[in-house]
VEXDO-673400 format. One record per residue (C-alpha): residue in one letter; x, y, z; residue number from 1. Coordinates in Angstrom, 1 decimal, always signed. Last residue first. Example, Ala and Ser with C-alpha at 12.3 -4.5 7.8 and 13.67 -1.06 7.14 Angstrom:
<baba keke="S" X="+13.7" Y="-1.1" Z="+7.1" zalo="2"/>
<baba keke="A" X="+12.3" Y="-4.5" Z="+7.8" zalo="1"/>
This chain:
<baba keke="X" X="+99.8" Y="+133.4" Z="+100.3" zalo="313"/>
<baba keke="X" X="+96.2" Y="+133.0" Z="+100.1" zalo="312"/>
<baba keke="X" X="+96.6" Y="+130.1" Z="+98.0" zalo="311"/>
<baba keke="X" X="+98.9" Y="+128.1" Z="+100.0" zalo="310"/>
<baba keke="X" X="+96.0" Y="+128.4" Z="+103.0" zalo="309"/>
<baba keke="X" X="+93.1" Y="+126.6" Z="+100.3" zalo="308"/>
<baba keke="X" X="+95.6" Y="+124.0" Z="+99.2" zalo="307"/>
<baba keke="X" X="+96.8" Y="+123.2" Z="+102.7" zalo="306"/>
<baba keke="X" X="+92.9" Y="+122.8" Z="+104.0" zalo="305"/>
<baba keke="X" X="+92.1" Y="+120.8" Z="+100.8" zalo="304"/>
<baba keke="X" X="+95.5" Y="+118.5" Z="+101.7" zalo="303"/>
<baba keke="X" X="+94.3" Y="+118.3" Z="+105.3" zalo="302"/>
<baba keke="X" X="+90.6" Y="+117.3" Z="+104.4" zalo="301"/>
<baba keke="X" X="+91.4" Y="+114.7" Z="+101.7" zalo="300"/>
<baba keke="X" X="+93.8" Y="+112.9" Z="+104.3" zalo="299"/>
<baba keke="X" X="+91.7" Y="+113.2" Z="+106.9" zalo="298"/>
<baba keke="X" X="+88.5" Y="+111.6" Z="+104.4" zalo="297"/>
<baba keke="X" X="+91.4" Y="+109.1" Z="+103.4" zalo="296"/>
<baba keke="X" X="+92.0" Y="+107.5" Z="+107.0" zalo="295"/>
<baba keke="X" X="+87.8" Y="+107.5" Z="+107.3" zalo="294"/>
<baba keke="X" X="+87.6" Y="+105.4" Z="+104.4" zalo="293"/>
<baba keke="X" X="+90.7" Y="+103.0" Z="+105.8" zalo="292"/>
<baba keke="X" X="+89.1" Y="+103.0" Z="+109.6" zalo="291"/>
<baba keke="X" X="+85.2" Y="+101.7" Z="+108.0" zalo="290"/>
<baba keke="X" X="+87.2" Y="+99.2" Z="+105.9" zalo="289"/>
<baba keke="X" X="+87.7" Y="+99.3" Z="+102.3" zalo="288"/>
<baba keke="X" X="+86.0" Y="+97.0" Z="+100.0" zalo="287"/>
<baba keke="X" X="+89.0" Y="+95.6" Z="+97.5" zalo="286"/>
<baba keke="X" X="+88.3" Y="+95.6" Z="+93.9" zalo="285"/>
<baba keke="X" X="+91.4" Y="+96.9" Z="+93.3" zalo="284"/>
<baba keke="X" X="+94.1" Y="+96.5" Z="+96.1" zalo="283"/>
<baba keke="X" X="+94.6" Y="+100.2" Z="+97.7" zalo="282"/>
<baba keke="X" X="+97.1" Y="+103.0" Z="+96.2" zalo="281"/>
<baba keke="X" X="+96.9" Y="+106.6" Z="+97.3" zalo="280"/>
<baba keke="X" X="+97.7" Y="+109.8" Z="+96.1" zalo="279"/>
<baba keke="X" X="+100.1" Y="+112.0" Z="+95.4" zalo="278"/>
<baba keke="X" X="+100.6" Y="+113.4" Z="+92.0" zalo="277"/>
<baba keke="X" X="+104.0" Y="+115.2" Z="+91.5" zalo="276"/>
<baba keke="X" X="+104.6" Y="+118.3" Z="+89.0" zalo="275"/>
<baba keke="X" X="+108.2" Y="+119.2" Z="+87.8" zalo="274"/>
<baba keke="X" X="+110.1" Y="+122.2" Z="+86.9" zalo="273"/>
<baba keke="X" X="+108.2" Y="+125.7" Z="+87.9" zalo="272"/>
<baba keke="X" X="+109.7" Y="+128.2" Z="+85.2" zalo="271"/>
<baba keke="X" X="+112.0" Y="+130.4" Z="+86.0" zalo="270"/>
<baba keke="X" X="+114.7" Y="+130.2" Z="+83.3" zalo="269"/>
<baba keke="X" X="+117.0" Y="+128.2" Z="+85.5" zalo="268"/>
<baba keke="X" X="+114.2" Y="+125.5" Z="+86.7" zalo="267"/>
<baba keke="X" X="+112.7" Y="+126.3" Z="+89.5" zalo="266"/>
<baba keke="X" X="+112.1" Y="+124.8" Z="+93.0" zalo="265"/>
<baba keke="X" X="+109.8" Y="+126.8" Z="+95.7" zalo="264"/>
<baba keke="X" X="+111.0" Y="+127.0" Z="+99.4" zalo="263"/>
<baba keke="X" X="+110.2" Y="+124.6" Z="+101.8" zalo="262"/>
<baba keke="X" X="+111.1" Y="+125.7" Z="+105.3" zalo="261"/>
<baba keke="X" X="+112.1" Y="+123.5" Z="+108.6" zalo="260"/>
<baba keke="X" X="+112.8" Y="+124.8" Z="+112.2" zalo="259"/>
<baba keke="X" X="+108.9" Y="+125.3" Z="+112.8" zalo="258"/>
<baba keke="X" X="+108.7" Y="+120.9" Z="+114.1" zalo="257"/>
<baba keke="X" X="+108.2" Y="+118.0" Z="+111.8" zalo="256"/>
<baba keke="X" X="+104.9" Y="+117.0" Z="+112.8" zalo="255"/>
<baba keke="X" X="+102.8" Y="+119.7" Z="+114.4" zalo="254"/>
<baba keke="X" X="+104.5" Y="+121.8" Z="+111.4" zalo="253"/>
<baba keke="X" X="+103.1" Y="+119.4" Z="+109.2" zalo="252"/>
<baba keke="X" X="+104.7" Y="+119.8" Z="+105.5" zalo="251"/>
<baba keke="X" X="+103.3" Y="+120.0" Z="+102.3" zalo="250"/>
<baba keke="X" X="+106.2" Y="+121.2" Z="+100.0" zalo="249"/>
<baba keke="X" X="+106.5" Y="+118.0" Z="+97.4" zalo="248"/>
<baba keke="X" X="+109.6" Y="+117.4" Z="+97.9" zalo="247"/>
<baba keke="X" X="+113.2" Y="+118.1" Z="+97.1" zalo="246"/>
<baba keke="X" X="+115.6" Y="+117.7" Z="+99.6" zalo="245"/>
<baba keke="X" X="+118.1" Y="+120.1" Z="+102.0" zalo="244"/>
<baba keke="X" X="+121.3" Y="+119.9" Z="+103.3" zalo="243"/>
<baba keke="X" X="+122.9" Y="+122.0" Z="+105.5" zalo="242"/>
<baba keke="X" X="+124.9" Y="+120.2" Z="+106.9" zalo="241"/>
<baba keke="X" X="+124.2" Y="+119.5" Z="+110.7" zalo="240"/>
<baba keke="X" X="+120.4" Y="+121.5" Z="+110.7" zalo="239"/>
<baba keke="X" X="+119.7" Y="+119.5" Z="+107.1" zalo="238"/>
<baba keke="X" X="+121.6" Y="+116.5" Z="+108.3" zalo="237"/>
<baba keke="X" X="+119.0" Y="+116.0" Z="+111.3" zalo="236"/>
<baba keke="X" X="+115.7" Y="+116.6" Z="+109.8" zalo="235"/>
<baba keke="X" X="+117.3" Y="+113.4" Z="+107.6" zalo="234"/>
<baba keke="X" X="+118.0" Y="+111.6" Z="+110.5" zalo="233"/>
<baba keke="X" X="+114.8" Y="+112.7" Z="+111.7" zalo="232"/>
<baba keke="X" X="+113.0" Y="+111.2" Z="+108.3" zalo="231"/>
<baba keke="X" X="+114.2" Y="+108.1" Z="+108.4" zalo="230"/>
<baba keke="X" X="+116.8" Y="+105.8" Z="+105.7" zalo="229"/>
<baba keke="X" X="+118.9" Y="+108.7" Z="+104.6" zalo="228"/>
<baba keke="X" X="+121.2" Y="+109.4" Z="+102.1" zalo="227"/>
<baba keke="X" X="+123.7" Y="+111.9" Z="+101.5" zalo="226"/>
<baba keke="X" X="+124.4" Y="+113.4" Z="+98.1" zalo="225"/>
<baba keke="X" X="+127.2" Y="+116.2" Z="+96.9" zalo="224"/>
<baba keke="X" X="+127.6" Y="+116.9" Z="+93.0" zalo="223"/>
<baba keke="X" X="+124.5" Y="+116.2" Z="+92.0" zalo="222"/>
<baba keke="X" X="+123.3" Y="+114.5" Z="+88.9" zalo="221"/>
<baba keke="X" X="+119.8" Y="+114.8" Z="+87.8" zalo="220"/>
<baba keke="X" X="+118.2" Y="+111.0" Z="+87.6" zalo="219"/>
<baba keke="X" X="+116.0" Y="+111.8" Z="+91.0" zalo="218"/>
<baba keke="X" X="+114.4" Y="+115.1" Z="+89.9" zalo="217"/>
<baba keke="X" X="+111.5" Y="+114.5" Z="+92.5" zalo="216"/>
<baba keke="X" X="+112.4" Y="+112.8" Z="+95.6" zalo="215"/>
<baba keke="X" X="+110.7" Y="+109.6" Z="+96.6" zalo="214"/>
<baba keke="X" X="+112.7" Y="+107.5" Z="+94.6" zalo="213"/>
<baba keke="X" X="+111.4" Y="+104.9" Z="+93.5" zalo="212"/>
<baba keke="X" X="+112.0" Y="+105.0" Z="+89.7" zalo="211"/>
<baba keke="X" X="+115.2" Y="+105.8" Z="+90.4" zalo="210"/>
<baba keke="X" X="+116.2" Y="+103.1" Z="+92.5" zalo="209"/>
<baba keke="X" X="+115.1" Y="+100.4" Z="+90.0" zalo="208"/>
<baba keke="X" X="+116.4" Y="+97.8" Z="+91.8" zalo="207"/>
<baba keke="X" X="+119.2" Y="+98.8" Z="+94.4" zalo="206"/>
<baba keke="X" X="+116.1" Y="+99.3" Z="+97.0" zalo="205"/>
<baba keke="X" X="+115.6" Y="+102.9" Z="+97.9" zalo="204"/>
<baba keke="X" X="+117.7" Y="+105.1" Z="+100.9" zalo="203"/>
<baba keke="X" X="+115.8" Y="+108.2" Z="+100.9" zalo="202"/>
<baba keke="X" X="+117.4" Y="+111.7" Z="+99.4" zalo="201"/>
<baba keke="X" X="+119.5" Y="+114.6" Z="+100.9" zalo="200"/>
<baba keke="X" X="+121.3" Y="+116.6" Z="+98.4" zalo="199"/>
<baba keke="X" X="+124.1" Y="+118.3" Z="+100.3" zalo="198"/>
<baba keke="X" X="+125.0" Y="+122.1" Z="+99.5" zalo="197"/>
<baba keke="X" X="+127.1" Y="+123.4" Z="+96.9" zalo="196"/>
<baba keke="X" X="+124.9" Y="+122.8" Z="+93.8" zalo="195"/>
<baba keke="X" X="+121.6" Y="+124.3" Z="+95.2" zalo="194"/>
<baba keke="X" X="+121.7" Y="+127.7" Z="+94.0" zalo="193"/>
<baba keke="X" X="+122.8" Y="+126.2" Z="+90.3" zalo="192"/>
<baba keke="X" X="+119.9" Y="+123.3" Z="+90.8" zalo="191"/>
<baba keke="X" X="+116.8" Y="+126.3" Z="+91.6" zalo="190"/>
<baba keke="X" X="+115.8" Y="+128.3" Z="+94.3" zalo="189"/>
<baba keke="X" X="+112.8" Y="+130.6" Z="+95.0" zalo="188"/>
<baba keke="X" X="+112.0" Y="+133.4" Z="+96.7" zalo="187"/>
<baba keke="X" X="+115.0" Y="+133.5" Z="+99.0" zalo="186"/>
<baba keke="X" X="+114.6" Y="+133.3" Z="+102.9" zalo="185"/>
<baba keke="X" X="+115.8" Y="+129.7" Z="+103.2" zalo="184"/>
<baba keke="X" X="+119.1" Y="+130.1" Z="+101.1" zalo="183"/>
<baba keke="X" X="+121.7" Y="+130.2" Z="+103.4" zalo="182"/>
<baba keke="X" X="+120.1" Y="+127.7" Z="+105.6" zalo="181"/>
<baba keke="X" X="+118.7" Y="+129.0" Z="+108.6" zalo="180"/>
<baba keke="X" X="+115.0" Y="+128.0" Z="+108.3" zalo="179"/>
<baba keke="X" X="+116.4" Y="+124.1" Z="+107.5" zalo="178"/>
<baba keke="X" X="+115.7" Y="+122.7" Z="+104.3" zalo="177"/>
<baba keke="X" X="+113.1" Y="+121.5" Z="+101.9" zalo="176"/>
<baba keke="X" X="+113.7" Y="+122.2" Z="+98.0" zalo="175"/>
<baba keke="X" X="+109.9" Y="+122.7" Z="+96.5" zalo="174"/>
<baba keke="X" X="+108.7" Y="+121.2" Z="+93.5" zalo="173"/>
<baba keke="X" X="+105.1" Y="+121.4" Z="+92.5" zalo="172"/>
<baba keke="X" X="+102.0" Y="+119.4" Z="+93.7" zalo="171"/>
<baba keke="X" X="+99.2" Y="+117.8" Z="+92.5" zalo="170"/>
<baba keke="X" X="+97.1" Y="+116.3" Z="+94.9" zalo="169"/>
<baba keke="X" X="+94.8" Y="+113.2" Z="+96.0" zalo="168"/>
<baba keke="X" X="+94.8" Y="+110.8" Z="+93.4" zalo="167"/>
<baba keke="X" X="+93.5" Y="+107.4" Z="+93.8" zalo="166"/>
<baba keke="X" X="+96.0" Y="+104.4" Z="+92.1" zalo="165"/>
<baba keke="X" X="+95.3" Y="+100.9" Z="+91.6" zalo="164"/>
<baba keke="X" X="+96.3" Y="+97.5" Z="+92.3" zalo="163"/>
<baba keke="X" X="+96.2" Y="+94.0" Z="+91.0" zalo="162"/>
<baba keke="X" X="+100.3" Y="+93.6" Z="+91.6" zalo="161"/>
<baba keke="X" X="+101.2" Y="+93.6" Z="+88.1" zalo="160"/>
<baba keke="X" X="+98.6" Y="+96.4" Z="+87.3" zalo="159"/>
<baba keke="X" X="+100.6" Y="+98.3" Z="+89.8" zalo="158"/>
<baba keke="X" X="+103.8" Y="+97.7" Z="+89.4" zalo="157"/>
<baba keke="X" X="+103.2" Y="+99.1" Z="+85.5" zalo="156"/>
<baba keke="X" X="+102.0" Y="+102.0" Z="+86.7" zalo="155"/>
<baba keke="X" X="+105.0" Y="+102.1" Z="+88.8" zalo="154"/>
<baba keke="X" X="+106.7" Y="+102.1" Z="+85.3" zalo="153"/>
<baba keke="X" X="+104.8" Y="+104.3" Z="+83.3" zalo="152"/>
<baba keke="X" X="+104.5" Y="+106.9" Z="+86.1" zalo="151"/>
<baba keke="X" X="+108.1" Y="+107.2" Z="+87.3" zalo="150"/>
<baba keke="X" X="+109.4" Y="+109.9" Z="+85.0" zalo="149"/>
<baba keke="X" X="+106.2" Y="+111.6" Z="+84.6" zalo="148"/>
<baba keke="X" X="+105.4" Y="+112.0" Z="+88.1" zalo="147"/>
<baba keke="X" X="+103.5" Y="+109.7" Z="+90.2" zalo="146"/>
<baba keke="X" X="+103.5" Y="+110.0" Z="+94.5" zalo="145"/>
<baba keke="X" X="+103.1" Y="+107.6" Z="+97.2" zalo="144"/>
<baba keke="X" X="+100.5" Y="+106.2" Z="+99.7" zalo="143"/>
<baba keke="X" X="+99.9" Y="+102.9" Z="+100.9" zalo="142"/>
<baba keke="X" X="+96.5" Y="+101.6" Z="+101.9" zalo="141"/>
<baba keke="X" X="+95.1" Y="+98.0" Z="+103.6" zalo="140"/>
<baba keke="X" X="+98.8" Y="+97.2" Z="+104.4" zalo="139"/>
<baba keke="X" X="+100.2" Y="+93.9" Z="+105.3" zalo="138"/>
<baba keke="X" X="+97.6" Y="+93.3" Z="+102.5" zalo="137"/>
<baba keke="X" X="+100.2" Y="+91.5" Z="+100.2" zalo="136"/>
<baba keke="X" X="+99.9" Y="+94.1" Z="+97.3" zalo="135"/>
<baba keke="X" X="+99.4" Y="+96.6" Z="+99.9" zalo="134"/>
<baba keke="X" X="+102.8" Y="+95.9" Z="+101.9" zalo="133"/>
<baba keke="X" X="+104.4" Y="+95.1" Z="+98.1" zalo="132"/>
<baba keke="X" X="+103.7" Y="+98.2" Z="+96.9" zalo="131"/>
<baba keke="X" X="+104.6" Y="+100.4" Z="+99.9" zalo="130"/>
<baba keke="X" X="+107.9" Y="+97.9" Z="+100.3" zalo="129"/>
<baba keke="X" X="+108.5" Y="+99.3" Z="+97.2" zalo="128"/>
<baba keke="X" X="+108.4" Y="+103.0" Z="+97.8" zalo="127"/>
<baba keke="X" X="+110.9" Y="+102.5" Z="+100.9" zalo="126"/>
<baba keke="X" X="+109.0" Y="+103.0" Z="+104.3" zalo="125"/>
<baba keke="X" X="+107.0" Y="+105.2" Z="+106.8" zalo="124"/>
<baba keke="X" X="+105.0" Y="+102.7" Z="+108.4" zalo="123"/>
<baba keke="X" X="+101.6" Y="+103.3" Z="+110.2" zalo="122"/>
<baba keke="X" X="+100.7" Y="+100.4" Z="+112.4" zalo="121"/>
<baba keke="X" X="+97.3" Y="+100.5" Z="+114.2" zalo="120"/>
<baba keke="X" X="+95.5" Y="+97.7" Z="+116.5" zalo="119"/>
<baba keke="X" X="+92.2" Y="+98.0" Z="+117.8" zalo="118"/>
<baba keke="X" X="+89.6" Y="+97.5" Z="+120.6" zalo="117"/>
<baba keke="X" X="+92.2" Y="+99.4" Z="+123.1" zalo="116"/>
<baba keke="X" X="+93.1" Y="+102.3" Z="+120.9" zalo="115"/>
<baba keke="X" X="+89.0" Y="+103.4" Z="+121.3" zalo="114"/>
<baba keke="X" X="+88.7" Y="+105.4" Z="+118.1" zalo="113"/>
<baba keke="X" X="+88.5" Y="+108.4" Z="+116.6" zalo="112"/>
<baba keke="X" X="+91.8" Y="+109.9" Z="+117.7" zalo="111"/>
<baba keke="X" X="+92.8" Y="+107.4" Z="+115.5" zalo="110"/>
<baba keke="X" X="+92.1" Y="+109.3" Z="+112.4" zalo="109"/>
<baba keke="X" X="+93.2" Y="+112.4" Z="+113.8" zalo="108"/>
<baba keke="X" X="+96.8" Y="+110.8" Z="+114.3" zalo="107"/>
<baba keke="X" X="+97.0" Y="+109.0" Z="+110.8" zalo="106"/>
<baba keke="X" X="+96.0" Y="+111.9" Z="+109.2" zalo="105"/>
<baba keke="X" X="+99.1" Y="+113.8" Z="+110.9" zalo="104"/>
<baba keke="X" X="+100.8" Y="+111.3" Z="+109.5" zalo="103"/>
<baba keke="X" X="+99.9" Y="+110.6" Z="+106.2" zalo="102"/>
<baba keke="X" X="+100.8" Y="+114.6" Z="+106.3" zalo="101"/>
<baba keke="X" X="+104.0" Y="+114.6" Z="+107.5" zalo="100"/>
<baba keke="X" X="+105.0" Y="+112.4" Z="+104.3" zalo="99"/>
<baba keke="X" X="+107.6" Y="+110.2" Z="+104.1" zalo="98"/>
<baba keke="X" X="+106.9" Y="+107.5" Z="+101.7" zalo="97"/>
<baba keke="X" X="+103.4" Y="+105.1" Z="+103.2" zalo="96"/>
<baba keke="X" X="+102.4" Y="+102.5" Z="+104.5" zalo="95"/>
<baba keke="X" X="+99.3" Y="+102.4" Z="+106.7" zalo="94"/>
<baba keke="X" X="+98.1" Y="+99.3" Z="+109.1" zalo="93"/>
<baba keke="X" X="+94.2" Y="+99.1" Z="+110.1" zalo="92"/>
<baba keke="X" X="+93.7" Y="+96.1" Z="+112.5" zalo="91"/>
<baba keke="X" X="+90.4" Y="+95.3" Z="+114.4" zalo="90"/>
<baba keke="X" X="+91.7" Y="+93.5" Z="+117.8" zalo="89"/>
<baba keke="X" X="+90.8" Y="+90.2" Z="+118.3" zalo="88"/>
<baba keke="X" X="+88.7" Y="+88.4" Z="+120.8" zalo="87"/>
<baba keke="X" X="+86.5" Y="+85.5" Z="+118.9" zalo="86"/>
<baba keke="X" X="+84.1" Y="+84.1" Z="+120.6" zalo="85"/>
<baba keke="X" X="+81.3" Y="+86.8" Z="+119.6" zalo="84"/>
<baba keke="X" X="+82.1" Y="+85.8" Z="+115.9" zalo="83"/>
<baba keke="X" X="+80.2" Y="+88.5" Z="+114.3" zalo="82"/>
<baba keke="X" X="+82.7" Y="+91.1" Z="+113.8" zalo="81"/>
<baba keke="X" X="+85.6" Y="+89.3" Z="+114.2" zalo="80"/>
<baba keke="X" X="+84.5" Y="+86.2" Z="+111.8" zalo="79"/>
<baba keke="X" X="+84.1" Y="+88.5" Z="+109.4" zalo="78"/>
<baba keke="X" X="+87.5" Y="+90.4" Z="+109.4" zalo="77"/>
<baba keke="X" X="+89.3" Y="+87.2" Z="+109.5" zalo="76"/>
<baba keke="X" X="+87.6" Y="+85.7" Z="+106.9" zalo="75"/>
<baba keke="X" X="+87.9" Y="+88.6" Z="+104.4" zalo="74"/>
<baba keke="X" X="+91.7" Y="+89.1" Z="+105.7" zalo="73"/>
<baba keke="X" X="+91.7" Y="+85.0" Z="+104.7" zalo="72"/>
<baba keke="X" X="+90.6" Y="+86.1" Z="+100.9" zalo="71"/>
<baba keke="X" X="+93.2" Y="+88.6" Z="+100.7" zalo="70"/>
<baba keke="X" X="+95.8" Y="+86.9" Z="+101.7" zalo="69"/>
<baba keke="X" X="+95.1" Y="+83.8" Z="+99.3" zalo="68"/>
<baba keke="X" X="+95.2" Y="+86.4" Z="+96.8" zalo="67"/>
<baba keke="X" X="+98.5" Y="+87.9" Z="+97.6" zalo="66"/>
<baba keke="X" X="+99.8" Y="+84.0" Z="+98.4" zalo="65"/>
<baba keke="X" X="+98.7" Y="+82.6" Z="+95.1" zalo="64"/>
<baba keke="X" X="+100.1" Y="+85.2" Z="+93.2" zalo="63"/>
<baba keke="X" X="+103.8" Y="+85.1" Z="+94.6" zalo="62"/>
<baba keke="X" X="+103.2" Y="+81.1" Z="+94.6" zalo="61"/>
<baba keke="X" X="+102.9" Y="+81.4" Z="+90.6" zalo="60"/>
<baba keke="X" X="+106.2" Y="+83.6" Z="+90.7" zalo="59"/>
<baba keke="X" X="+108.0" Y="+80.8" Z="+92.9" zalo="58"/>
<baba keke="X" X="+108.2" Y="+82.1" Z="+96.7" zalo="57"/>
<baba keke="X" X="+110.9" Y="+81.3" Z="+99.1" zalo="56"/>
<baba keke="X" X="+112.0" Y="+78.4" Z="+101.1" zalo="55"/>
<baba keke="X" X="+114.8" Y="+78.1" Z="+103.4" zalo="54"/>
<baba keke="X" X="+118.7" Y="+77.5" Z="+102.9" zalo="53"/>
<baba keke="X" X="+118.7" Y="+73.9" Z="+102.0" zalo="52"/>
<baba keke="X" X="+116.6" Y="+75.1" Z="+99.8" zalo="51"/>
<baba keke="X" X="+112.5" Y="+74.6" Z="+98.8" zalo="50"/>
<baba keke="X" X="+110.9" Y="+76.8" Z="+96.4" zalo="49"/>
<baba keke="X" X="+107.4" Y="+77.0" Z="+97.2" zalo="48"/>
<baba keke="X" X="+103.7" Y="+77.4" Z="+95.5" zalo="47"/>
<baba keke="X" X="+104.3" Y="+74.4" Z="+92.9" zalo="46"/>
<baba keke="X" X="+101.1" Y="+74.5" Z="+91.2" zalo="45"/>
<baba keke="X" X="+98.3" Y="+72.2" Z="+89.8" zalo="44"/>
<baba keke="X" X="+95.6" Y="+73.5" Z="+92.2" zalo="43"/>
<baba keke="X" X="+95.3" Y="+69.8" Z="+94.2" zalo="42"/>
<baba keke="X" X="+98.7" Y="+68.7" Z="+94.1" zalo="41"/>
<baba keke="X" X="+99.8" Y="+72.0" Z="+95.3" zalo="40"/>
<baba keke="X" X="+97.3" Y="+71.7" Z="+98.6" zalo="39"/>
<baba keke="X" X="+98.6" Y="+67.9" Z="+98.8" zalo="38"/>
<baba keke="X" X="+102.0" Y="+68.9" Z="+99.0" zalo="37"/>
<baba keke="X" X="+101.3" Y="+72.3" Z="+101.6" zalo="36"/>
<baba keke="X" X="+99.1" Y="+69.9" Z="+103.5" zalo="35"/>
<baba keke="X" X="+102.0" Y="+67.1" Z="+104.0" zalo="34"/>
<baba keke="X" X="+105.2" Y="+69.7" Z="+104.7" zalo="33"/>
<baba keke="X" X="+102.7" Y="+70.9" Z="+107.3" zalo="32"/>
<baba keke="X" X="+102.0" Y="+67.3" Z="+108.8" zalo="31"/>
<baba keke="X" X="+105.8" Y="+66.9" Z="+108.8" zalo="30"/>
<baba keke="X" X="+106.5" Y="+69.9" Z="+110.1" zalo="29"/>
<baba keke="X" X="+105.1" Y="+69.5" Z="+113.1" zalo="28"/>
<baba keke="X" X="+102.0" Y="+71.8" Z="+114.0" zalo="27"/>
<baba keke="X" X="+101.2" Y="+74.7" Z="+116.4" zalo="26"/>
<baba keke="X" X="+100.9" Y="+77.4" Z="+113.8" zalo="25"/>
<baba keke="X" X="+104.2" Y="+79.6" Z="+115.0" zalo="24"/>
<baba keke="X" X="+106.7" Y="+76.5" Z="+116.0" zalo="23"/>
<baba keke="X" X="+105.1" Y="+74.6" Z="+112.2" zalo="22"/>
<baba keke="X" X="+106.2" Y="+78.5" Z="+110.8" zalo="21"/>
<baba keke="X" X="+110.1" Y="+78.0" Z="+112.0" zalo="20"/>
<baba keke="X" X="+110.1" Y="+74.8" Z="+110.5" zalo="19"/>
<baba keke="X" X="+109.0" Y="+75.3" Z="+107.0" zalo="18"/>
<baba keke="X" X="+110.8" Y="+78.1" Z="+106.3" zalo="17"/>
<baba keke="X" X="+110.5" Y="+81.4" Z="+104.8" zalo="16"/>
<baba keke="X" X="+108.9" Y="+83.7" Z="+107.6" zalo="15"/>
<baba keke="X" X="+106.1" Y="+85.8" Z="+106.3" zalo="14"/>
<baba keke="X" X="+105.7" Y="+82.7" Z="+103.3" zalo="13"/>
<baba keke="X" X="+105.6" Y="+79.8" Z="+105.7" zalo="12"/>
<baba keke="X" X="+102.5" Y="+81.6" Z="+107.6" zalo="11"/>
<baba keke="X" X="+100.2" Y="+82.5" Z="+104.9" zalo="10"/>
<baba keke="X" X="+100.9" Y="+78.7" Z="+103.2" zalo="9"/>
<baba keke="X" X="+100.0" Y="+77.4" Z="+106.7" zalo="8"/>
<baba keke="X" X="+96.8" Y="+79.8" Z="+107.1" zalo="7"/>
<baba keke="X" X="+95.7" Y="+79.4" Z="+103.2" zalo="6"/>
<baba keke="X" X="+95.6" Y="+75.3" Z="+104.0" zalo="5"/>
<baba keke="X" X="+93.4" Y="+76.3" Z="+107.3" zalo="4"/>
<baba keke="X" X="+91.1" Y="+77.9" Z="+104.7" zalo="3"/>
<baba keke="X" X="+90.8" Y="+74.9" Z="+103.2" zalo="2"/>
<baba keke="X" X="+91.4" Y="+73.8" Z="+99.5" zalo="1"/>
């Protein structure tokens, strides 16, 4: 097994075929059809499903690819630091639900360094594309939240995938809406208040929807739901509609704006409803990178910061 081998199989799974990734490594596909055959001859596994419609993963090629990922980000991060040949940005991508404060993280973080010796993504995606981005290192860290609907069975994701799970805060229930919405100014809100006005939610995959939703209460049945797929469209239908969406209350002003409140959610008797544990979710056994560490430091101050000023109210 070579590491070049690891480069072709790499390269066929991000774009499922055979053809289109000999145009991308500067081969003909016959010689790449060759390595791939002799690399599963030699581990005893058939890595690719082949179709007259493309290729795609078997479940032992699924495992093979995430660690053979890993081990070439290794590579690729060593020979960059001391391969003085070698001109590559450093990379750091994020992925993460929609959180203001991932990304106002993200921004001090990268106010640290020179944007023209690296490359940063941040993504603001569906829950399991967070999984899979850090499962397949498209991500070096994704963050997301646990409550105890979803925590058995992400938990389960994440052993699957050879991940695990940081906290970072607990966090009640609040209903986030627009500052004019009929019910911004009151003290509280709960499901009865809420009932006549648009619940906004995230657009998740049709798989297990529930347990990825990124809005607390998910399996409660409202009478009016819109979904969204970013978060100004959603910003949006809350000024249009009137909607609002349950979440976890945090929210960066410098991000999202002054037009927006969260006001707490309880349940009809008055007691606070749910609890959700964001953290973050990393490969295990994986050293972070200088960038990833200092990401989380941001992340730790600006969540201790918001803990320390919601206490004061």
């Amino acid at each position: 097994m070579t590491l070049q081998q690891l480069r072709y199989v790499i390269g066929i799974a991000k774009v499922g075929s055979f053809n289109k990734a000999a145009e991308n490594l500067f081969i003909s596909q016959p010689s790449l059809t060759a390595a791939i055959r002799d690399l599963e001859e030699e581990i005893g596994i058939v890595i690719f499903n082949r179709t007259s419609r493309g290729v795609s993963l078997t479940p032992d090629g699924e495992e093979f690819v995430a660690q053979a990922n890993q081990l070439y980000h290794h590579y690729e991060t060593l020979r960059g630091r001391y391969d003085k040949a070698v001109q590559q940005k450093k990379k750091f991508a994020v992925s993460t639900q929609h959180y203001s404060f991932a990304v106002k993280s993200f921004v001090e973080m990268v106010k640290k360094f020179n944007i023209d010796e690296y490359e940063f993504a941040l993504r603001e995606t569906k829950t399991k594309d967070v999984i899979d981005d850090v499962a397949g290192l498209k991500s070096e860290i994704g963050i997301l939240y646990l409550s105890n609907f979803n925590r058995k069975y992400i938990n389960y994701l994440f052993k699957e995938r050879d991940l695990e799970f940081h906290h970072l805060i607990d966090c009640k229930a609040y209903a986030y809406m627009w500052k004019n919405h009929p019910l911004a100014t009151r003290r509280s809100v709960n499901l009865m208040d809420l009932s006549q006005y648009p619940c906004l939610s995230f657009e998740q995959s049709e798989s297990g929807s529930y347990y990825f939703a990124e809005e607390i209460l998910s399996t409660n049945e409202y009478h009016r739901t819109i979904k969204a797929n970013d978060r100004a469209t959603m910003l949006n239908l809350m000024v249009g509609l009137n909607g609002y969406t349950l979440c976890s209350g945090i929210i960066s002003e410098e991000i999202n704006g002054s037009d927006y409140v969260a006001v707490p959610f309880k349940d009809a008797k008055g007691e606070d409803d749910r609890t959700m544990e964001i953290g973050y979710v990393v490969k295990k056994n994986f050293m972070l990178s200088t960038i990833c560490r200092i990401y989380i430091r941001e992340m730790e101050e600006y969540l201790q910061s918001y803990t320390e000023s919601h206490k004061q109210r």
